[in-house]
ChimeraX commands (.cxc) that place a marker at each C-alpha (Angstrom):
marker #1 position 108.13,111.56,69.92 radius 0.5
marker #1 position 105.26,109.46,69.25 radius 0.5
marker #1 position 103.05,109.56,65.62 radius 0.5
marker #1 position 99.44,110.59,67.10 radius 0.5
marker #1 position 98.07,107.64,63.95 radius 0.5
marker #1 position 100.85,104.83,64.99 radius 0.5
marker #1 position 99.93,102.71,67.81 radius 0.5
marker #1 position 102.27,101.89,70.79 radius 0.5
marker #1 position 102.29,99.02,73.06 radius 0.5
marker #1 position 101.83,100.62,77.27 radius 0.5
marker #1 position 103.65,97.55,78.89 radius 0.5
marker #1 position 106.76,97.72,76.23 radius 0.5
marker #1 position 106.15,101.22,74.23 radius 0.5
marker #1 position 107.23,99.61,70.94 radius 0.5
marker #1 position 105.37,101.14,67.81 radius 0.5
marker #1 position 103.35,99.27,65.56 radius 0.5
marker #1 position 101.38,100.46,62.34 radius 0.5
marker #1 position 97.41,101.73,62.96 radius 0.5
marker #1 position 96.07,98.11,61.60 radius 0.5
marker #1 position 97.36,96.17,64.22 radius 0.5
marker #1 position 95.38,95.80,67.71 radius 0.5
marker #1 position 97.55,93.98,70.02 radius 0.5
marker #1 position 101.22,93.73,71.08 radius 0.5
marker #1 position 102.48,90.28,69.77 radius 0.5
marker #1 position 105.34,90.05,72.80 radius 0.5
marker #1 position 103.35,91.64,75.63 radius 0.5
marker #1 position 99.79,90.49,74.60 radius 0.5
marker #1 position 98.00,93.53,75.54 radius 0.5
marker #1 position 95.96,95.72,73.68 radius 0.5
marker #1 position 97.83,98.63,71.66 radius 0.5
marker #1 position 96.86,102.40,72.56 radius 0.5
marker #1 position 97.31,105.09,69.74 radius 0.5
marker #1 position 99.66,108.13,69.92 radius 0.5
marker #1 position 97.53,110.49,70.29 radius 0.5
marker #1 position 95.93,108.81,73.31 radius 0.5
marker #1 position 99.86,108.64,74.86 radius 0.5
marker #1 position 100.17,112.43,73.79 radius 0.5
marker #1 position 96.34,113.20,75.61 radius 0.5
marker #1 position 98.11,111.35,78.91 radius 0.5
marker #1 position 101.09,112.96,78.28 radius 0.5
marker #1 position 99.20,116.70,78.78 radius 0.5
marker #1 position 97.32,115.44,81.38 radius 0.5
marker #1 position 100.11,113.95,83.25 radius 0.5
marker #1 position 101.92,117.23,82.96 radius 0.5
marker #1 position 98.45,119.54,83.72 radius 0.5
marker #1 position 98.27,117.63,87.05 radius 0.5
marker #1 position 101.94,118.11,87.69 radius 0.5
marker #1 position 101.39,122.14,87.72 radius 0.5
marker #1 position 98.91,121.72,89.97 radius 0.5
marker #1 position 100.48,120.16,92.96 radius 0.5
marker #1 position 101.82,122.32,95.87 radius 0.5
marker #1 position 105.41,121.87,96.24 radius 0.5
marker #1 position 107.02,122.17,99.34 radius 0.5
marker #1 position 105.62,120.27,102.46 radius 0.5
marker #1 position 104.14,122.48,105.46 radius 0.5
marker #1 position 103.02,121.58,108.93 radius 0.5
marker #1 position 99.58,121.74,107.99 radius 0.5
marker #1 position 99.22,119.09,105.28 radius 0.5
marker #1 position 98.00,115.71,106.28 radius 0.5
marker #1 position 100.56,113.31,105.73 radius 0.5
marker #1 position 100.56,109.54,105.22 radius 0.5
marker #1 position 103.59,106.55,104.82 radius 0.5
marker #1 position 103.08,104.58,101.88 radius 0.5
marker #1 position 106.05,102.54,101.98 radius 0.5
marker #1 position 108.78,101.30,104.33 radius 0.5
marker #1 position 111.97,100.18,104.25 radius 0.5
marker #1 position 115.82,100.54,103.66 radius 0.5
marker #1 position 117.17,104.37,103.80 radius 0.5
marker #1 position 118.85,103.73,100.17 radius 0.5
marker #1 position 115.41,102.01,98.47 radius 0.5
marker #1 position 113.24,105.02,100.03 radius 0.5
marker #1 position 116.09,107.66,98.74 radius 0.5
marker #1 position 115.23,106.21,95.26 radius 0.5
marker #1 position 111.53,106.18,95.76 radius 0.5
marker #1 position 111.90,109.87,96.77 radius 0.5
marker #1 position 113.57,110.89,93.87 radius 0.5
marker #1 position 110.92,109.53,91.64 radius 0.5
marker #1 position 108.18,111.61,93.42 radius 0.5
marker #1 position 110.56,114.72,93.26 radius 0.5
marker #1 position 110.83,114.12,89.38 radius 0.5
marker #1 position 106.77,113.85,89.59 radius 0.5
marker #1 position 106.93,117.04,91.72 radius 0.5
marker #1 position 105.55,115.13,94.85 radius 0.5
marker #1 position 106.84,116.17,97.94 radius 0.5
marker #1 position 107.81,113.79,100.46 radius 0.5
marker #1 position 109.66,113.41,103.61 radius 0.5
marker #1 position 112.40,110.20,105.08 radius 0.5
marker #1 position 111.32,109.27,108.65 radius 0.5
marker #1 position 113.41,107.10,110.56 radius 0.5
marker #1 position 112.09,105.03,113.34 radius 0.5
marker #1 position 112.84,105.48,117.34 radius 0.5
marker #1 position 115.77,102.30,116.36 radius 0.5
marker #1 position 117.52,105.02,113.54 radius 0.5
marker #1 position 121.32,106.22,114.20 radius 0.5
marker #1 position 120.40,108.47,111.83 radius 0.5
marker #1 position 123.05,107.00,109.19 radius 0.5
marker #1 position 120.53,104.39,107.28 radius 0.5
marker #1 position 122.18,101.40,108.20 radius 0.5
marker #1 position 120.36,100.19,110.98 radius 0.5
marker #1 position 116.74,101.20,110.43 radius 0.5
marker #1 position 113.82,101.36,108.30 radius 0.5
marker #1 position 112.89,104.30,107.12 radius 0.5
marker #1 position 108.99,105.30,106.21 radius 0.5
marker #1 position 108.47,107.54,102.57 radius 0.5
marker #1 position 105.69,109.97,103.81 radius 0.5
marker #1 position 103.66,112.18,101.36 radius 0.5
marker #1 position 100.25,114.09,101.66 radius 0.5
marker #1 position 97.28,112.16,101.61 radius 0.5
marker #1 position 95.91,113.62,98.36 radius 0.5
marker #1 position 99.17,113.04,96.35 radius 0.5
marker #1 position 99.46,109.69,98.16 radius 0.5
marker #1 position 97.77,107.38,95.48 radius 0.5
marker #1 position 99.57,109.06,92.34 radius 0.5
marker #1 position 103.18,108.38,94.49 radius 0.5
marker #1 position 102.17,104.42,95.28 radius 0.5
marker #1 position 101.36,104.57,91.09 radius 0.5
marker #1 position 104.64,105.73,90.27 radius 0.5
marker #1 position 106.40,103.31,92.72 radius 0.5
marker #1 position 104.43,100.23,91.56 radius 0.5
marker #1 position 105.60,101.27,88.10 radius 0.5
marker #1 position 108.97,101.42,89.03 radius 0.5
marker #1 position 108.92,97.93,90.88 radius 0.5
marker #1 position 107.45,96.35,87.76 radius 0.5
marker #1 position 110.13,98.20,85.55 radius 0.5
marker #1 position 113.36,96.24,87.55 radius 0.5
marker #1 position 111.88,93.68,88.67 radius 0.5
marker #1 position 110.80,90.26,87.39 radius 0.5
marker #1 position 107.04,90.70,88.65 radius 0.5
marker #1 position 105.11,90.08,85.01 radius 0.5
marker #1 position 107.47,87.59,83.76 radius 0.5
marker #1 position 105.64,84.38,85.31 radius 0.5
marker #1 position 101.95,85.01,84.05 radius 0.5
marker #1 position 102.70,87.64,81.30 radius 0.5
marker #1 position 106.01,85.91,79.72 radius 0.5
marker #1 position 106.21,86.75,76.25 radius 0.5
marker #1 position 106.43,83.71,74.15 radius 0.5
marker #1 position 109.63,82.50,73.32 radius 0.5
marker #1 position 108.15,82.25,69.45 radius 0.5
marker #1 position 107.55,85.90,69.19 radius 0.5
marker #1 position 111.56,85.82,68.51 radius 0.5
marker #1 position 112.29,85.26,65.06 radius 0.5
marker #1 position 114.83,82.21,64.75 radius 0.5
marker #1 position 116.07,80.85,61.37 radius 0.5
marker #1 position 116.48,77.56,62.13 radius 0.5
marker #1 position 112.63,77.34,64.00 radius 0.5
marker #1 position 110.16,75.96,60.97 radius 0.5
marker #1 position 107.45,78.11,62.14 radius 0.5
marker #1 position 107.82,81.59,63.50 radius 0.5
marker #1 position 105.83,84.97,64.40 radius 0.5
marker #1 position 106.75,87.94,63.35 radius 0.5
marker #1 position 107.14,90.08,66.84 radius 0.5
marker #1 position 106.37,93.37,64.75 radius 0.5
marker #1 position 102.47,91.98,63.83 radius 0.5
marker #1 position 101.92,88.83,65.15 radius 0.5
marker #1 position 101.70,86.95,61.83 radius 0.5
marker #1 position 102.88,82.98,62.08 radius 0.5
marker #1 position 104.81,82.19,59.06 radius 0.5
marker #1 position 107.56,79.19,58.02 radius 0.5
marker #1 position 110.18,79.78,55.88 radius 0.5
marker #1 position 112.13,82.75,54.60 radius 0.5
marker #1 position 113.57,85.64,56.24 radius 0.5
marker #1 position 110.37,88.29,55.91 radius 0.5
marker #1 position 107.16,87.96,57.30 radius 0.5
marker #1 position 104.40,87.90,54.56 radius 0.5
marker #1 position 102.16,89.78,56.61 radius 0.5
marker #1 position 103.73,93.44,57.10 radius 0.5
marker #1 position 107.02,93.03,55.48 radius 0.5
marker #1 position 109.67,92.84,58.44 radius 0.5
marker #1 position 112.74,91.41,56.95 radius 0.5
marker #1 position 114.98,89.78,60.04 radius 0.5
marker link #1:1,2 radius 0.2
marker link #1:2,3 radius 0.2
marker link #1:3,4 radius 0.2
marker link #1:4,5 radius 0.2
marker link #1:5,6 radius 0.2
marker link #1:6,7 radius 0.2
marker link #1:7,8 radius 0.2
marker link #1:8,9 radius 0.2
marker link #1:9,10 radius 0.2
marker link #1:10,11 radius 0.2
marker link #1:11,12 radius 0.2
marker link #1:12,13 radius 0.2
marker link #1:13,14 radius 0.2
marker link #1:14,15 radius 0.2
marker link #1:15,16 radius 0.2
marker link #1:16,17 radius 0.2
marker link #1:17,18 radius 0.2
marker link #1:18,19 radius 0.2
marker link #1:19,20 radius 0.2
marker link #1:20,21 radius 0.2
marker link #1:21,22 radius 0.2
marker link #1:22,23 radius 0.2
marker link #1:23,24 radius 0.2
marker link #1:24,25 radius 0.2
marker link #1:25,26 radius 0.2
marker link #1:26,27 radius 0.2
marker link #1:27,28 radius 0.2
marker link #1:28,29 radius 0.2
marker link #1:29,30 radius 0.2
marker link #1:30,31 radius 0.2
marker link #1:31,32 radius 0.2
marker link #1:32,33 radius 0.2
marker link #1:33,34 radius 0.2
marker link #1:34,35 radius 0.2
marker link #1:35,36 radius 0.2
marker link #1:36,37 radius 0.2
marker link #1:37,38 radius 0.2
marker link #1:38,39 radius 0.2
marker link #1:39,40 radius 0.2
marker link #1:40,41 radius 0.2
marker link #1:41,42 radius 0.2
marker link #1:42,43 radius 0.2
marker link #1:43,44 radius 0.2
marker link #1:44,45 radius 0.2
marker link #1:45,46 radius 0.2
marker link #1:46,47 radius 0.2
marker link #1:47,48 radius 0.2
marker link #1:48,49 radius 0.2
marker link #1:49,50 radius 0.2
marker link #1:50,51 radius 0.2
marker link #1:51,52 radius 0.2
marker link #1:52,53 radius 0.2
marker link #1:53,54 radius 0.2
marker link #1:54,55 radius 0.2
marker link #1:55,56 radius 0.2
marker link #1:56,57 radius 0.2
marker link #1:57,58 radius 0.2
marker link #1:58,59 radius 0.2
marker link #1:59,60 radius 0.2
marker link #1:60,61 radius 0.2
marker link #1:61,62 radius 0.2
marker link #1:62,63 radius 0.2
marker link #1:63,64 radius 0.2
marker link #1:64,65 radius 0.2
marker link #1:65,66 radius 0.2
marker link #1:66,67 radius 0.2
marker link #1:67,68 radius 0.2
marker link #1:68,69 radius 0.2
marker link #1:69,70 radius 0.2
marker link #1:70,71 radius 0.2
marker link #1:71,72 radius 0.2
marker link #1:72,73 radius 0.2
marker link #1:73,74 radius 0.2
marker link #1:74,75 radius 0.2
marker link #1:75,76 radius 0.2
marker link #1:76,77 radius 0.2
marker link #1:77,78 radius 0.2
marker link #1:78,79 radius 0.2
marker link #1:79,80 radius 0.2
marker link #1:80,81 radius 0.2
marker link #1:81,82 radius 0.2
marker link #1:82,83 radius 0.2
marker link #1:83,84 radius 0.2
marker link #1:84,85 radius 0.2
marker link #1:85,86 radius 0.2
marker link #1:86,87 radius 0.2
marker link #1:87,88 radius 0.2
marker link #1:88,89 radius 0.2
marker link #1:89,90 radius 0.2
marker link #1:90,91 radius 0.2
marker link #1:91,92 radius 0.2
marker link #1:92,93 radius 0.2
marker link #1:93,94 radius 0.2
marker link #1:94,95 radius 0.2
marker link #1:95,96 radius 0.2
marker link #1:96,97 radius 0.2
marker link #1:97,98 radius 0.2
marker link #1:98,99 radius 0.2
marker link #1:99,100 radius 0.2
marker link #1:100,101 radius 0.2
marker link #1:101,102 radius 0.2
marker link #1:102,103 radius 0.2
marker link #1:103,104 radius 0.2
marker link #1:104,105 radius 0.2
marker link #1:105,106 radius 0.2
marker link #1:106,107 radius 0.2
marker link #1:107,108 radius 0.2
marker link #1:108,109 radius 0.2
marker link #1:109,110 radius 0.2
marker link #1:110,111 radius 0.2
marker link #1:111,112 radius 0.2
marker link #1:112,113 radius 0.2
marker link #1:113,114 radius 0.2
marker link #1:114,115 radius 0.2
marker link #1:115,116 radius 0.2
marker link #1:116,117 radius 0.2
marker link #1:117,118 radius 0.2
marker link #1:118,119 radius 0.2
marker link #1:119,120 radius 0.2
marker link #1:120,121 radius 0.2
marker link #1:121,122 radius 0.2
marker link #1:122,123 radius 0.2
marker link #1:123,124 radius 0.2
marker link #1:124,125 radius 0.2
marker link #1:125,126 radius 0.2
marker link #1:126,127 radius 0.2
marker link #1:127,128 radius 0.2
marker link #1:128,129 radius 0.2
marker link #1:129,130 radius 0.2
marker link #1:130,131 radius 0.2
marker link #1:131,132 radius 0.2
marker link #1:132,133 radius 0.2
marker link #1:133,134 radius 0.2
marker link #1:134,135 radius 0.2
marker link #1:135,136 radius 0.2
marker link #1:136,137 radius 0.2
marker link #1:137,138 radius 0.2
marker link #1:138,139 radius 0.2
marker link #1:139,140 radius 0.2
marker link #1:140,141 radius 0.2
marker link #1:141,142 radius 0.2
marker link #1:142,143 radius 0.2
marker link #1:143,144 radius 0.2
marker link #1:144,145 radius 0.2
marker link #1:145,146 radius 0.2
marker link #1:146,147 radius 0.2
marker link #1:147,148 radius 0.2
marker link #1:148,149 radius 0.2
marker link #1:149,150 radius 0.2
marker link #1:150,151 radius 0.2
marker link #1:151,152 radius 0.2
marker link #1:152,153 radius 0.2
marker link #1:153,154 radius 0.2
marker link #1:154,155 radius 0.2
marker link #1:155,156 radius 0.2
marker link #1:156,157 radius 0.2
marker link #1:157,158 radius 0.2
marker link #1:158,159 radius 0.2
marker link #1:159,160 radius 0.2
marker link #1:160,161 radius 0.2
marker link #1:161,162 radius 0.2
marker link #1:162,163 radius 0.2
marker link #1:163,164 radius 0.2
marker link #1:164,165 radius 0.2
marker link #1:165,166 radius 0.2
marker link #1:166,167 radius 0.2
marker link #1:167,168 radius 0.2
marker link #1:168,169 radius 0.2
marker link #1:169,170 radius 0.2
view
């Protein structure tokens, strides 16, 4: 559950105490609980509101293409999300998966909310931030590095085993 006057870092969801602005590992700015908690409601008000089952009459759109097993996982997400969506093979499918692609189809108003979730996923297991948005190999505390930072605030420090910012004892 998250403390609505902590703050929690959005790329790595560690917590952090109100005081402190940024995440020291991911560099990005920290968001409070309560703002996670607000998203949380909305996230779940939006849910509510979306229509289930597909019918003949929605308008429906691919958003991604590819393997039968990598779509099956894509659709599961959505279901979770309460998204409907539909596998399509192409003319070239046995039907079986392992000779096609296969196109993830949802409706077109629930289509940019299901290419969120999937981008989200992709960054989750995948390697996609780590070239640009590495976190610094110095954000780890080591005792035999003179200088350190303390990856719960930030602070550079030598010497000793607790950061004299916040605390931290490693």
């Amino acid at each position: 559950m998250y403390d609505p006057e902590l703050k929690y870092c959005p790329s790595c969801n560690d917590e952090y105490r109100p005081e402190i602005g940024k995440c020291p590992v991911c560099e990005v700015d920290l968001i409070t609980g309560r703002e996670i908690l607000a998203g949380h409601e909305s996230r779940l008000e939006k849910m509510a509101q979306r229509r289930g089952k597909l019918t003949p009459d929605d308008e429906l759109v691919t958003i991604r293409r590819g393997p039968l097993a990598e779509m099956k996982a894509y659709e599961g997400l959505l279901n979770a999300e309460r998204i409907s969506s539909l596998l399509a093979g192409d003319e070239s499918s046995c039907g079986k998966g392992c000779c096609a692609s296969f196109d993830l189809v949802v409706r077109r108003e629930e289509a940019q909310d299901a290419l969120r979730i999937i981008e989200a996923e992709i960054r989750r297991t995948s390697i996609i931030d780590v070239v640009d948005g590495a976190p610094p190999v110095e954000a780890v505390f080591d005792p035999l590095s003179a200088e350190n930072t303390c990856p719960a605030c930030g602070h550079g420090f030598s010497g000793g085993t607790e950061c004299p910012d916040c605390g931290l004892c490693f």
